[in-house]
N, CA and C atoms as an extended XYZ file, in Angstrom:
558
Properties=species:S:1:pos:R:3:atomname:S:1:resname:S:1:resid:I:1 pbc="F F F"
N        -3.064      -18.516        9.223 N   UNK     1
C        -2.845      -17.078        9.286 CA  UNK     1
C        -2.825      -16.528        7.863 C   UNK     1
N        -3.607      -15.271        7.766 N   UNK     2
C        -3.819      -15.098        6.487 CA  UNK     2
C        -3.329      -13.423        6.387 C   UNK     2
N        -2.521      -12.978        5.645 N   UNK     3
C        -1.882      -11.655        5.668 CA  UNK     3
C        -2.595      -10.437        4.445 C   UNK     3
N        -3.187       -9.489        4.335 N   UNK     4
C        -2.830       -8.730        3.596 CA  UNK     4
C        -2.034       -7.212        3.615 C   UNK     4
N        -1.204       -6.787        2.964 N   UNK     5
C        -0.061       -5.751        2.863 CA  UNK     5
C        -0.418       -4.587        2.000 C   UNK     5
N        -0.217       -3.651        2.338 N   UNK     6
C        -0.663       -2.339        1.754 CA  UNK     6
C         0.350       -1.439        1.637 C   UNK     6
N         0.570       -1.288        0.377 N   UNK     7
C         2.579       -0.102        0.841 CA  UNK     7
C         1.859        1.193       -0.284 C   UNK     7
N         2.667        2.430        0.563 N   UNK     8
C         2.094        3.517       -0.112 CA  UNK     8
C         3.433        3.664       -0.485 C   UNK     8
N         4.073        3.968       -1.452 N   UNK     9
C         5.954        4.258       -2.043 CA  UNK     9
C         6.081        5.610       -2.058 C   UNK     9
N         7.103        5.488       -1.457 N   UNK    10
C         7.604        7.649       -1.378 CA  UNK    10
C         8.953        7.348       -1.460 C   UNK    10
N         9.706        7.835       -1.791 N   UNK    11
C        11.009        7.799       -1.533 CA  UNK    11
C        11.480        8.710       -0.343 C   UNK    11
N        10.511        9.391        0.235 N   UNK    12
C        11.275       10.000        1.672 CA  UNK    12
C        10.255        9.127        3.104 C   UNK    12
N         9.011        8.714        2.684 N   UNK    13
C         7.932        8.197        3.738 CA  UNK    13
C         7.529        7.125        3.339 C   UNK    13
N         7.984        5.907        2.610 N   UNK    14
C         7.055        4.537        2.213 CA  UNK    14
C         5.917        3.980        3.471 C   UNK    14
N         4.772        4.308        3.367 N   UNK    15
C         4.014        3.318        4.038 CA  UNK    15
C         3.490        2.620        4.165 C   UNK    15
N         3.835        1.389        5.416 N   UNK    16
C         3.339       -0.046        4.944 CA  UNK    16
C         2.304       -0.783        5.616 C   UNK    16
N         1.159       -1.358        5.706 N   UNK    17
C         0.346       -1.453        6.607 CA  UNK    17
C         0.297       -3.270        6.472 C   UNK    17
N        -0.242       -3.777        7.633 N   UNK    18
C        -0.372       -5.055        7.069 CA  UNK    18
C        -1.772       -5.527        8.097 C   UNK    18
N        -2.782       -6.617        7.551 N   UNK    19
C        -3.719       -6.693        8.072 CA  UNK    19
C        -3.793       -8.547        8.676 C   UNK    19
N        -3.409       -9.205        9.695 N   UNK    20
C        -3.222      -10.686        9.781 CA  UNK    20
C        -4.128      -11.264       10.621 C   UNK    20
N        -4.729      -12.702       10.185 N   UNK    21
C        -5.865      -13.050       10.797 CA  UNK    21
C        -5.146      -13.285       12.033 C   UNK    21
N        -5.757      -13.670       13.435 N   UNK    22
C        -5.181      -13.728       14.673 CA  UNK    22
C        -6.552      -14.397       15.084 C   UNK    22
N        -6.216      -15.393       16.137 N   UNK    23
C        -7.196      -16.145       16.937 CA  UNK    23
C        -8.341      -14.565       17.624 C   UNK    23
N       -10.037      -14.820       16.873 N   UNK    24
C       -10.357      -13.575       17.145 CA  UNK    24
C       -10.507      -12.733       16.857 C   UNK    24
N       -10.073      -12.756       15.881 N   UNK    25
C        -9.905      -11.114       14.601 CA  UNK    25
C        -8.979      -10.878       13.997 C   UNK    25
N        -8.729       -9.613       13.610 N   UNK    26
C        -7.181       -9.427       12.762 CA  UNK    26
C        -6.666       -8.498       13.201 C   UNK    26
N        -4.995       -8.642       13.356 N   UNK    27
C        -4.045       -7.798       13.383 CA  UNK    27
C        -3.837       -6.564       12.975 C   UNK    27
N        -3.671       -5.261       13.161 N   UNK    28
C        -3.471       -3.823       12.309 CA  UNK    28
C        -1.436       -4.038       12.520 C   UNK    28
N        -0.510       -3.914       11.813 N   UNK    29
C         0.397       -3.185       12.007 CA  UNK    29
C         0.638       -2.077       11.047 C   UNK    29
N         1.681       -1.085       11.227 N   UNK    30
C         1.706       -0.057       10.304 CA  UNK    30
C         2.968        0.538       10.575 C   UNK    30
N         3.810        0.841        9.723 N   UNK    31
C         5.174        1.319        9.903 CA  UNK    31
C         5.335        1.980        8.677 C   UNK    31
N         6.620        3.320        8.486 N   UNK    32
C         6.950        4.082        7.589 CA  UNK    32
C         8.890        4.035        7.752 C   UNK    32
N         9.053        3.607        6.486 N   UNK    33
C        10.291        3.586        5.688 CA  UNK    33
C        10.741        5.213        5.161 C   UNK    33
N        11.295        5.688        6.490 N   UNK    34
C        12.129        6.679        6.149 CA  UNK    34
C        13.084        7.106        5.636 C   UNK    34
N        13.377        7.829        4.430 N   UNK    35
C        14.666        8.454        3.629 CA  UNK    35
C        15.330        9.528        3.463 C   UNK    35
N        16.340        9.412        3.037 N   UNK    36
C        16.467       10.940        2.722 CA  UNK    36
C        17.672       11.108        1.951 C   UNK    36
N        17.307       12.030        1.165 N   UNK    37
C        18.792       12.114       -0.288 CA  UNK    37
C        18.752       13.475       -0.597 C   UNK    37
N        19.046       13.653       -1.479 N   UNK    38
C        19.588       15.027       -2.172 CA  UNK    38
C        19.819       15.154       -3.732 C   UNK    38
N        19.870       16.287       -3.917 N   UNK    39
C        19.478       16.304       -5.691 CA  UNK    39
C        20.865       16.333       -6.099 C   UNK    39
N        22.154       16.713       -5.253 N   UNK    40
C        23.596       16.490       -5.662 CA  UNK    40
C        24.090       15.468       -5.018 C   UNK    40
N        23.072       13.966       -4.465 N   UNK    41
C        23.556       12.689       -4.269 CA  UNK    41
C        23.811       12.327       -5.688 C   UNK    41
N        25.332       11.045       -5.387 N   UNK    42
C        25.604       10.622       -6.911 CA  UNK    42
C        24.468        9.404       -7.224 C   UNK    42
N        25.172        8.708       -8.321 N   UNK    43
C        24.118        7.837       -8.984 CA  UNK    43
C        23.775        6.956       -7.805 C   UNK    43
N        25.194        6.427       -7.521 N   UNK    44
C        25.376        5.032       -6.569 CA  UNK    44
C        24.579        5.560       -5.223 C   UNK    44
N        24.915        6.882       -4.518 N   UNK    45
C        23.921        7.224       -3.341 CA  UNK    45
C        22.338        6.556       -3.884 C   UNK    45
N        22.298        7.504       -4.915 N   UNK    46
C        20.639        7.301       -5.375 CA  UNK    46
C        20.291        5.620       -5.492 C   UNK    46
N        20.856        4.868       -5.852 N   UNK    47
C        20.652        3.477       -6.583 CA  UNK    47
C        20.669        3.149       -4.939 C   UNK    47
N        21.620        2.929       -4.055 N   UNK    48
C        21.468        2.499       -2.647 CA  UNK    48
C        20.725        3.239       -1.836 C   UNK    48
N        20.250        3.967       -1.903 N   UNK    49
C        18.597        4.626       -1.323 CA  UNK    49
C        17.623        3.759       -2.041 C   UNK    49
N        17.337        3.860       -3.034 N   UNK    50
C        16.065        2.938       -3.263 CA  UNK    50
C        16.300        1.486       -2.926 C   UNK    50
N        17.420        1.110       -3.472 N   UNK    51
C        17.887       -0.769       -2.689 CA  UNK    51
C        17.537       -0.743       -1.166 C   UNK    51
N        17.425        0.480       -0.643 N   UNK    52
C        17.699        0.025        1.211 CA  UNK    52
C        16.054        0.311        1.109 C   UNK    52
N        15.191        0.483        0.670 N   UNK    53
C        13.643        1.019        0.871 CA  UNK    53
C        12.951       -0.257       -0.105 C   UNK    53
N        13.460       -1.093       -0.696 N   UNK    54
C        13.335       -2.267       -1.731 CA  UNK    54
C        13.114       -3.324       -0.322 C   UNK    54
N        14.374       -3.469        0.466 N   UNK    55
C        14.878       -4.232        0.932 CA  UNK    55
C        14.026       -4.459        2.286 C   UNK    55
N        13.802       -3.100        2.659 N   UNK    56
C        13.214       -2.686        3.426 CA  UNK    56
C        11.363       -3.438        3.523 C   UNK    56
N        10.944       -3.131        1.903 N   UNK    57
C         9.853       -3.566        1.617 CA  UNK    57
C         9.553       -4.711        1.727 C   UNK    57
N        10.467       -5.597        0.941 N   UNK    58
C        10.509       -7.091        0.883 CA  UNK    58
C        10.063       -7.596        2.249 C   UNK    58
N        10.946       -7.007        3.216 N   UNK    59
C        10.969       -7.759        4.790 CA  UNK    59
C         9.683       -7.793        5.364 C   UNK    59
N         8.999       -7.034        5.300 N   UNK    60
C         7.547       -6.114        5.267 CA  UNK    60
C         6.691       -7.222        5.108 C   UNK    60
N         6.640       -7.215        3.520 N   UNK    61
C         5.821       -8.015        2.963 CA  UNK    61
C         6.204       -9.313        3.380 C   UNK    61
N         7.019       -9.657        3.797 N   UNK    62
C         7.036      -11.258        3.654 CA  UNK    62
C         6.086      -12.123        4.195 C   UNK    62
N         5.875      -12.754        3.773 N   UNK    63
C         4.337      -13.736        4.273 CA  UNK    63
C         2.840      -13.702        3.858 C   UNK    63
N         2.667      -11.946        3.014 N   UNK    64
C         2.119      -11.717        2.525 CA  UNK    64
C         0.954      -12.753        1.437 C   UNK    64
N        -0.155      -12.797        1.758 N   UNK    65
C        -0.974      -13.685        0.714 CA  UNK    65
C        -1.323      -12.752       -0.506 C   UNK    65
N        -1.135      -11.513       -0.187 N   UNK    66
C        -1.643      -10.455       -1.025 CA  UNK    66
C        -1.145       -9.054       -0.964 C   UNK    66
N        -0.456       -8.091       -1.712 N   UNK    67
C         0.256       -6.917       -1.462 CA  UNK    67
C        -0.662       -5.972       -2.416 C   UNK    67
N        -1.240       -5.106       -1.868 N   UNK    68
C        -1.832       -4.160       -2.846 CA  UNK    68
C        -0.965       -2.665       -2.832 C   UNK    68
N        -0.257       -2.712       -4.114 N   UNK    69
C         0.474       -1.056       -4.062 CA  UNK    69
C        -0.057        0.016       -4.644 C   UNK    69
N         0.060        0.864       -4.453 N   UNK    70
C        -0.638        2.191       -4.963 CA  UNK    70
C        -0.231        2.461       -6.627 C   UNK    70
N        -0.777        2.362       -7.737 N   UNK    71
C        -0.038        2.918       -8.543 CA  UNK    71
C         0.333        3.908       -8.625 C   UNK    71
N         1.235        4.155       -9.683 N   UNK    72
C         1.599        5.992       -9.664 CA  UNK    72
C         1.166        7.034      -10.588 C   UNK    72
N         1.093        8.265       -9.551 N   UNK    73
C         0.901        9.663       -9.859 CA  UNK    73
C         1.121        9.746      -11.275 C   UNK    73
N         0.090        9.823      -12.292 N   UNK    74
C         1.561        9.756      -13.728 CA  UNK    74
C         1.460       11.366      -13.939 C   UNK    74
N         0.391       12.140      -12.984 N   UNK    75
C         0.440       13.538      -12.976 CA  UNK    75
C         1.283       14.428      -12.236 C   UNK    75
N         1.624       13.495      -11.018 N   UNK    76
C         3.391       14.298      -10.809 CA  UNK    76
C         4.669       14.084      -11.314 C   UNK    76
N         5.136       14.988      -12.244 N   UNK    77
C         6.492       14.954      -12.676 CA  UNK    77
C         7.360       16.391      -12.227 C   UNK    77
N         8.610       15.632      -11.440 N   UNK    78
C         9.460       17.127      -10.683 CA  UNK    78
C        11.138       16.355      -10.917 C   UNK    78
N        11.745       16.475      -10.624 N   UNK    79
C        13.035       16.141      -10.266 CA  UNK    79
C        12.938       15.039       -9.685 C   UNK    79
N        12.408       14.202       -9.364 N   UNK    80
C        12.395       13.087       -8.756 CA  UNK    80
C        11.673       12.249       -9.222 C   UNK    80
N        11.394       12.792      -10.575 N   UNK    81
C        10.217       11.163      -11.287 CA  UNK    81
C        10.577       10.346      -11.788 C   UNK    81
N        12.201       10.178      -12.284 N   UNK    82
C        12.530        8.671      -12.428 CA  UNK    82
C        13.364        8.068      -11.632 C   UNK    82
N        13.322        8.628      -10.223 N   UNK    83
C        13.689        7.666       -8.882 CA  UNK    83
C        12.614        7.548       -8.499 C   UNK    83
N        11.200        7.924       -8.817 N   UNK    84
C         9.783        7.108       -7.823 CA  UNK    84
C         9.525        6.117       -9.039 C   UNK    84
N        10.068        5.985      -10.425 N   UNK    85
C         9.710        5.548      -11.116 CA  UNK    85
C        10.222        4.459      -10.692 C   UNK    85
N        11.549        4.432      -10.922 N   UNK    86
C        12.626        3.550      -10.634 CA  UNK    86
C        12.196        2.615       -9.037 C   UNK    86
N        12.178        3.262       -8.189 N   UNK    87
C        11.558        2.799       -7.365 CA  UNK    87
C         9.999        1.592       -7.454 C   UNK    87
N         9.459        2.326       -7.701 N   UNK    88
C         8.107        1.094       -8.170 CA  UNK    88
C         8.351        0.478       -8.860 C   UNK    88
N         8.839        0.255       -9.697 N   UNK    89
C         8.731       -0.989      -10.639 CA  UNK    89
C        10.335       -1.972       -9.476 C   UNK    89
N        11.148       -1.282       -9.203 N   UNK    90
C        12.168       -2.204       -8.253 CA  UNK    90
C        11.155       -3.020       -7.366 C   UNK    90
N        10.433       -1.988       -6.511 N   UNK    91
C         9.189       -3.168       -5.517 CA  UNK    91
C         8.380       -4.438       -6.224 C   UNK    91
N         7.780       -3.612       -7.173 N   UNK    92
C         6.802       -4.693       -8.152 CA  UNK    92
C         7.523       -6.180       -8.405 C   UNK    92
N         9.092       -5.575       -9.186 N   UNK    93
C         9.850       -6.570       -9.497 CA  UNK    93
C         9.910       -7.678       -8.257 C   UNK    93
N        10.228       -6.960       -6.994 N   UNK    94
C        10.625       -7.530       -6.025 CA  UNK    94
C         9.676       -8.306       -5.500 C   UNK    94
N         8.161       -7.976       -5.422 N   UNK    95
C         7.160       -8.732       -4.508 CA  UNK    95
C         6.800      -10.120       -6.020 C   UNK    95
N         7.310       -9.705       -7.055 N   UNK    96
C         6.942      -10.977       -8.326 CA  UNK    96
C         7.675      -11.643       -7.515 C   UNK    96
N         9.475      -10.951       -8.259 N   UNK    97
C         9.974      -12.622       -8.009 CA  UNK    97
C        10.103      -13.285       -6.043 C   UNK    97
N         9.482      -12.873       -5.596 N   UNK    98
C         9.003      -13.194       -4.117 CA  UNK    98
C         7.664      -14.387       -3.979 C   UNK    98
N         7.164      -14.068       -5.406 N   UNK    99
C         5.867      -14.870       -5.318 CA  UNK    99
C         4.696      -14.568       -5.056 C   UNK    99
N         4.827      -13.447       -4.226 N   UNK   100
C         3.716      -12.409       -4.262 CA  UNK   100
C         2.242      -12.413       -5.327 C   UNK   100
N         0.978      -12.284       -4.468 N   UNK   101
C         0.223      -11.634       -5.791 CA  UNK   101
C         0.383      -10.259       -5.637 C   UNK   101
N         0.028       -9.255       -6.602 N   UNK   102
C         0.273       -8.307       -6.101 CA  UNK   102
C        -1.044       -7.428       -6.928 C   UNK   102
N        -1.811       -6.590       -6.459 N   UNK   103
C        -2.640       -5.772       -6.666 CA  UNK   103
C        -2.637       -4.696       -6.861 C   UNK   103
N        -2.625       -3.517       -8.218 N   UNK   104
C        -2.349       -2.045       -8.068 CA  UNK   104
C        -3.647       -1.125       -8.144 C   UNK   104
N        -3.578       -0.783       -7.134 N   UNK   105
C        -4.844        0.498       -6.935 CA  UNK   105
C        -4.583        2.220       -7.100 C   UNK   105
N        -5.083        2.314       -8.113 N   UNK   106
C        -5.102        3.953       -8.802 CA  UNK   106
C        -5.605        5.023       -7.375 C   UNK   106
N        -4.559        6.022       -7.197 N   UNK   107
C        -4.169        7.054       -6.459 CA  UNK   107
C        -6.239        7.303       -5.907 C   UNK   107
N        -6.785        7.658       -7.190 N   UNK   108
C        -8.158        8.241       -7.021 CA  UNK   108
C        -9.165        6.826       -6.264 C   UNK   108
N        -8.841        5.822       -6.640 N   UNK   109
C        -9.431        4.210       -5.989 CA  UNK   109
C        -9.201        4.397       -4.074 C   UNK   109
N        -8.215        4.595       -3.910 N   UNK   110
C        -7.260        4.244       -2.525 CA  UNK   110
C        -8.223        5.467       -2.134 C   UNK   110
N        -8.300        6.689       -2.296 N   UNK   111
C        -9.215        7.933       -1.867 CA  UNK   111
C       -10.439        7.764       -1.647 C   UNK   111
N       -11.335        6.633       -2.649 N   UNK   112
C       -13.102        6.560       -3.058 CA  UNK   112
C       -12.925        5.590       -2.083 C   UNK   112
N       -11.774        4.678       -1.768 N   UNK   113
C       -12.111        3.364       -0.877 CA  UNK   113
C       -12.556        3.875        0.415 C   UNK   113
N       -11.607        5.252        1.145 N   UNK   114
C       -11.548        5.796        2.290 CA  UNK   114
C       -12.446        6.342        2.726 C   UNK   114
N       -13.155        7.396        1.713 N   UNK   115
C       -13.531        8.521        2.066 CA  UNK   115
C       -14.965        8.176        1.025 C   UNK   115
N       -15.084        7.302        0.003 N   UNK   116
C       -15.673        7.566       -1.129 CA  UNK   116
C       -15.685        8.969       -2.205 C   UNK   116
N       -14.941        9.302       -1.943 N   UNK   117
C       -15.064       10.390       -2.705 CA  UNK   117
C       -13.618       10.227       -3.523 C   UNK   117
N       -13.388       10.307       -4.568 N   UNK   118
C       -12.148       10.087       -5.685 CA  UNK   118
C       -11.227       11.239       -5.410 C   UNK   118
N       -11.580       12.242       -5.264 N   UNK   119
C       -10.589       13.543       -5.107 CA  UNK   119
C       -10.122       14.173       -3.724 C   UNK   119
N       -10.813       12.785       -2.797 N   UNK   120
C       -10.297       13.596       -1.359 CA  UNK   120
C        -8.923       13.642       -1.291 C   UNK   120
N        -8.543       14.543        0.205 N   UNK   121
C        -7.001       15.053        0.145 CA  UNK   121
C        -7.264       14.372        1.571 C   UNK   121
N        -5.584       14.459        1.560 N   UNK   122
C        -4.890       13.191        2.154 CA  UNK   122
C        -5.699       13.193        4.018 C   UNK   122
N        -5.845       14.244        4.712 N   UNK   123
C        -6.202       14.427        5.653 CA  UNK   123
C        -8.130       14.074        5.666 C   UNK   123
N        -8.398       13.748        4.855 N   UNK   124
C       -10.158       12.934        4.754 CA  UNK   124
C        -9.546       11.906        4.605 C   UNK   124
N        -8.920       11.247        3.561 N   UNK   125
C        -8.216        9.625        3.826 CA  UNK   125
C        -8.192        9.182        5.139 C   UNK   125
N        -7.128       10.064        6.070 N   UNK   126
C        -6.879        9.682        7.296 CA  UNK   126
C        -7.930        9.388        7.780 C   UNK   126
N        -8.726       10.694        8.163 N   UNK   127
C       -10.411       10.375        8.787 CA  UNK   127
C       -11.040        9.052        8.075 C   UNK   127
N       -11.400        9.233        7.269 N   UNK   128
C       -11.778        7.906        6.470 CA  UNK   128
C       -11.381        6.521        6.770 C   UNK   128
N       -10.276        6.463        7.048 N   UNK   129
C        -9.649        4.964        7.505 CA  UNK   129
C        -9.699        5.182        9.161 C   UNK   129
N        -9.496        6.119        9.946 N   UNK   130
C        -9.243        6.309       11.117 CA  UNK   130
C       -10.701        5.561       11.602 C   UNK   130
N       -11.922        5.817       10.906 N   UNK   131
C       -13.318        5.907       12.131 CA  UNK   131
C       -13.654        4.323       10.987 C   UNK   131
N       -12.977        4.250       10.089 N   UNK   132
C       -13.667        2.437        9.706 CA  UNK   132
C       -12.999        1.476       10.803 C   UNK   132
N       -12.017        1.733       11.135 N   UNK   133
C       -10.889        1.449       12.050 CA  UNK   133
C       -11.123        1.209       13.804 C   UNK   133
N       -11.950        2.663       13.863 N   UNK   134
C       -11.872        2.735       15.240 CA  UNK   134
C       -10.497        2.771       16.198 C   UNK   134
N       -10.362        2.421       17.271 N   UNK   135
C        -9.214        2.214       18.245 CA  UNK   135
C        -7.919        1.334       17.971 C   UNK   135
N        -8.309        0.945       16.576 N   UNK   136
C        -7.583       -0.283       16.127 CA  UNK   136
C        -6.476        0.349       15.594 C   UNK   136
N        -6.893        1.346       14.548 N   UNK   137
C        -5.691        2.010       13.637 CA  UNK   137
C        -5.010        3.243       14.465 C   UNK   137
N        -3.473        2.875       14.583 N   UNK   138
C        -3.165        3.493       15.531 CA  UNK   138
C        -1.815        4.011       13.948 C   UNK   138
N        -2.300        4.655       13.027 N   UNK   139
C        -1.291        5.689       12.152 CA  UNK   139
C        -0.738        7.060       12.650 C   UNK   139
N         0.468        6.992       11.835 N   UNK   140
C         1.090        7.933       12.618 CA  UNK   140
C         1.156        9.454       11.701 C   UNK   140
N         0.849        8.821       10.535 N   UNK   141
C         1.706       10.099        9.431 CA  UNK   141
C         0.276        9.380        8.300 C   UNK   141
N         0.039       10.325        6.884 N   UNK   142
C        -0.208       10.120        5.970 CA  UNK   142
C         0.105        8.953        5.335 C   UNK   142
N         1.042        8.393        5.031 N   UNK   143
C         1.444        7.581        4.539 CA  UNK   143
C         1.665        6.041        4.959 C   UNK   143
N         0.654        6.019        6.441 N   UNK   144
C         0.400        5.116        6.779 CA  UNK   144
C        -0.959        4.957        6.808 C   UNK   144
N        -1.760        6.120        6.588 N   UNK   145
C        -3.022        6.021        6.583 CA  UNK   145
C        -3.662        5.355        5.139 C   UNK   145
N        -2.652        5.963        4.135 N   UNK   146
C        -3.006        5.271        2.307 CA  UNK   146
C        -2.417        3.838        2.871 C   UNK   146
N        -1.660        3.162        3.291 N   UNK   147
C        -1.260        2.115        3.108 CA  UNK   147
C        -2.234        0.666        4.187 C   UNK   147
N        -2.790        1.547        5.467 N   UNK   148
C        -3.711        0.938        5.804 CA  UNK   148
C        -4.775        0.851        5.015 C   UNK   148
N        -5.253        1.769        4.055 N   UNK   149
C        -6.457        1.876        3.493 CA  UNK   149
C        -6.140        0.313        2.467 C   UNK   149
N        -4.936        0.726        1.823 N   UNK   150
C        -4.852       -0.691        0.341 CA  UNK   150
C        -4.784       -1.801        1.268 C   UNK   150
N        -3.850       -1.684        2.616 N   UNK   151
C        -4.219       -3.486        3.293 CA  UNK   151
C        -5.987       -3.487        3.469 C   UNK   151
N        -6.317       -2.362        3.772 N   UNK   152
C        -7.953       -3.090        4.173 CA  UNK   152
C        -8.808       -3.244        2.949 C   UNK   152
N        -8.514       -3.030        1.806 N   UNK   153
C        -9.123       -3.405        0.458 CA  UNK   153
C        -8.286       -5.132        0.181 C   UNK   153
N        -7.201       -5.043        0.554 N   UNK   154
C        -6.784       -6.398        0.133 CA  UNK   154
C        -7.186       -7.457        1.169 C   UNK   154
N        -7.501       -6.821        2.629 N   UNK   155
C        -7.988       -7.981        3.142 CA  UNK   155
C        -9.334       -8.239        2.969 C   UNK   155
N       -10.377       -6.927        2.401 N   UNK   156
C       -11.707       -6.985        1.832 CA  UNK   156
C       -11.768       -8.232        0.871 C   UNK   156
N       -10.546       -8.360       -0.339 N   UNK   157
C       -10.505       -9.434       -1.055 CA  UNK   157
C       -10.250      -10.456       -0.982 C   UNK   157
N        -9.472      -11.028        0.273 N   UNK   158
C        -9.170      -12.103        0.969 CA  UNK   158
C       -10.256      -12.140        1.915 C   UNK   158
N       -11.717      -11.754        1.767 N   UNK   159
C       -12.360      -11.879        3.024 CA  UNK   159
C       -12.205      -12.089        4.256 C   UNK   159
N       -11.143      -11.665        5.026 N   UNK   160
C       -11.129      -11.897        6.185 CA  UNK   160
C       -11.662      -11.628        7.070 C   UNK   160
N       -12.055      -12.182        8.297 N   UNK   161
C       -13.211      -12.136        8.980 CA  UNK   161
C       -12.578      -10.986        9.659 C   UNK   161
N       -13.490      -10.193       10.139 N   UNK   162
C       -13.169       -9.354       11.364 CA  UNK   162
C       -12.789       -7.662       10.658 C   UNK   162
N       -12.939       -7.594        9.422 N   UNK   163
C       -12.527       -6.378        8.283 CA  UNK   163
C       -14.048       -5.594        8.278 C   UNK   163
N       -13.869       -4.487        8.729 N   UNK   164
C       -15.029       -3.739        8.527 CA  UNK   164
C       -15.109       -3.374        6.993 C   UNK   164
N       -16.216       -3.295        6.580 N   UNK   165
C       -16.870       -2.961        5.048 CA  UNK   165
C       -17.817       -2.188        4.966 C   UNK   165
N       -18.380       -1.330        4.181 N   UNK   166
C       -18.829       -0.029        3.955 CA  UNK   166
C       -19.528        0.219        2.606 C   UNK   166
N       -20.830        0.137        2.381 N   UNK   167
C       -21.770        0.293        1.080 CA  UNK   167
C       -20.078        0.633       -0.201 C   UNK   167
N       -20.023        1.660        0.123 N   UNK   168
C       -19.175        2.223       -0.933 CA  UNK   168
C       -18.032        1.693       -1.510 C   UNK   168
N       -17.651        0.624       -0.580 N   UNK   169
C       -16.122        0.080       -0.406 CA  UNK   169
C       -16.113       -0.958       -2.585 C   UNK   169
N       -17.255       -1.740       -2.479 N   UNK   170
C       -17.294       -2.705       -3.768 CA  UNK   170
C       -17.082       -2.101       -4.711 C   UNK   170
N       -17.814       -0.765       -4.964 N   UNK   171
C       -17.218        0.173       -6.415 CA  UNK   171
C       -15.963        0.135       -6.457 C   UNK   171
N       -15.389        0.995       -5.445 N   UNK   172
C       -14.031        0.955       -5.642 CA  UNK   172
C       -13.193       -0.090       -5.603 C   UNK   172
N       -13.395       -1.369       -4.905 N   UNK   173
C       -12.499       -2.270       -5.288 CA  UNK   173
C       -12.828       -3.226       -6.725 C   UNK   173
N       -13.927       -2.865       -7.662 N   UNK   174
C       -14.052       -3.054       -8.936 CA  UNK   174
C       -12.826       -2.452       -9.623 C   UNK   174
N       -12.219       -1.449       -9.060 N   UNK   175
C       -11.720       -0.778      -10.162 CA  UNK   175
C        -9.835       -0.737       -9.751 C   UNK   175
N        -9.739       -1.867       -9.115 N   UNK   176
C        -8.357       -2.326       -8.442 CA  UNK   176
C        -8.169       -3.465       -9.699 C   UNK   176
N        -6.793       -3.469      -10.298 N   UNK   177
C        -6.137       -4.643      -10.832 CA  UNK   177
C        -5.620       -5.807       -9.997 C   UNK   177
N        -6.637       -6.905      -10.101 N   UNK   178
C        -6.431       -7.424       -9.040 CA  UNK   178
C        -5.496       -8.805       -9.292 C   UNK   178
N        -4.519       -8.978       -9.294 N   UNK   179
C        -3.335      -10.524       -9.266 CA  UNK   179
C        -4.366      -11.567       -9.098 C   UNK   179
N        -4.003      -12.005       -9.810 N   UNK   180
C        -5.002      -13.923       -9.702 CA  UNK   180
C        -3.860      -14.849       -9.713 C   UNK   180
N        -4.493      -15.548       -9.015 N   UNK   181
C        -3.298      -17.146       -8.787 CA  UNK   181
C        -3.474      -18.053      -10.253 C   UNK   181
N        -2.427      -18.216      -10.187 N   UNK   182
C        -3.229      -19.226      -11.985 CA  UNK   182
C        -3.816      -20.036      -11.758 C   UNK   182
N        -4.667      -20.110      -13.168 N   UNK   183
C        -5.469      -21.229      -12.965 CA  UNK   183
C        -6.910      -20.812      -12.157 C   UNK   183
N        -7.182      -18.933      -11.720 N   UNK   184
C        -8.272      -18.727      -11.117 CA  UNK   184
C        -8.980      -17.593      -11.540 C   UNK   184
N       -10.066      -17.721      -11.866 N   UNK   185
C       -10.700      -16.386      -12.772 CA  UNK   185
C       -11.052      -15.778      -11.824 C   UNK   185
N       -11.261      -14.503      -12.991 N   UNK   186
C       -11.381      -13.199      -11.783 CA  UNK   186
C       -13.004      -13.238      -11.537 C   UNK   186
């Protein structure tokens, strides 16, 4: 059984997709890590919101041969950019010391993978992953649709049988940082 994991990080919607070989083809699951805080939560609220969406992740991923996360927005900054900050690098940390490889794909990559186009908005993503997908991808929200998209680039890289692929799909996964096992060139 061969896994790949796709997490989109939000601190109110994390979404996580995962793609697993199965006698026959492969598995779709997809689930979203719901939150919710406030800008007059104290430190410790804030620090145990991201621990419970960390924790949350870990469980997710586990088994994972491959986790591809979205990097981050470095063009959104609001009141909340060093808890998404804080947040990603807690996951990153977390899927290392897990053992994890882990793969980061740029906001505009995860879009060209879907849709091919670098600047689509979030509702062409959906479409985009929905009809590579067919009857299979059963997303519920946005943020399961980016996170199916990075599992189906990471299971593109784990070749797994049964992964639909698309002329356009190889550009964009050129331009994914991709984790190597040691000892294996890229």
């Amino acid at each position: 059984m061969t896994r790949a994991v796709g997490i989109d990080l939000s601190l109110t919607g994390t979404g996580l997709a995962a793609i697993t070989t199965v006698p026959g083809g492969v598995d779709l699951t997809v689930a979203t890590i719901t939150s919710k805080g406030s800008r007059d939560d104290t430190l410790r609220q804030r620090r145990d919101r991201l621990y419970g969406i960390v924790l949350a992740v870990s469980q997710f991923a586990s088994g994972a041969d491959l986790v591809v996360v979205e990097a981050p927005a470095f063009s959104k900054n609001n009141a909340s950019t060093w808890d998404r900050a804080g947040l990603w690098w807690a996951v990153i940390d977390m899927l290392m010391l897990d053992q994890h490889r882990v793969a980061i794909a740029p906001p505009n990559v995860v879009k060209k993978f879907a849709t091919n186009k670098g600047n689509a908005d979030k509702p062409a993503v959906a479409v985009g992953i929905a009809r590579l997908w067919g009857e299979q991808c059963q997303c519920a929200n946005d943020n399961e649709y980016d996170a199916l998209t990075m599992a189906t680039m990471g299971a593109q890289r784990l070749a797994l049988p049964g992964v639909p692929i698309r002329a356009h799909h190889a550009a964009a996964l050129a331009s994914v940082a991709w984790d190597q096992p040691e000892g294996v060139a890229a």
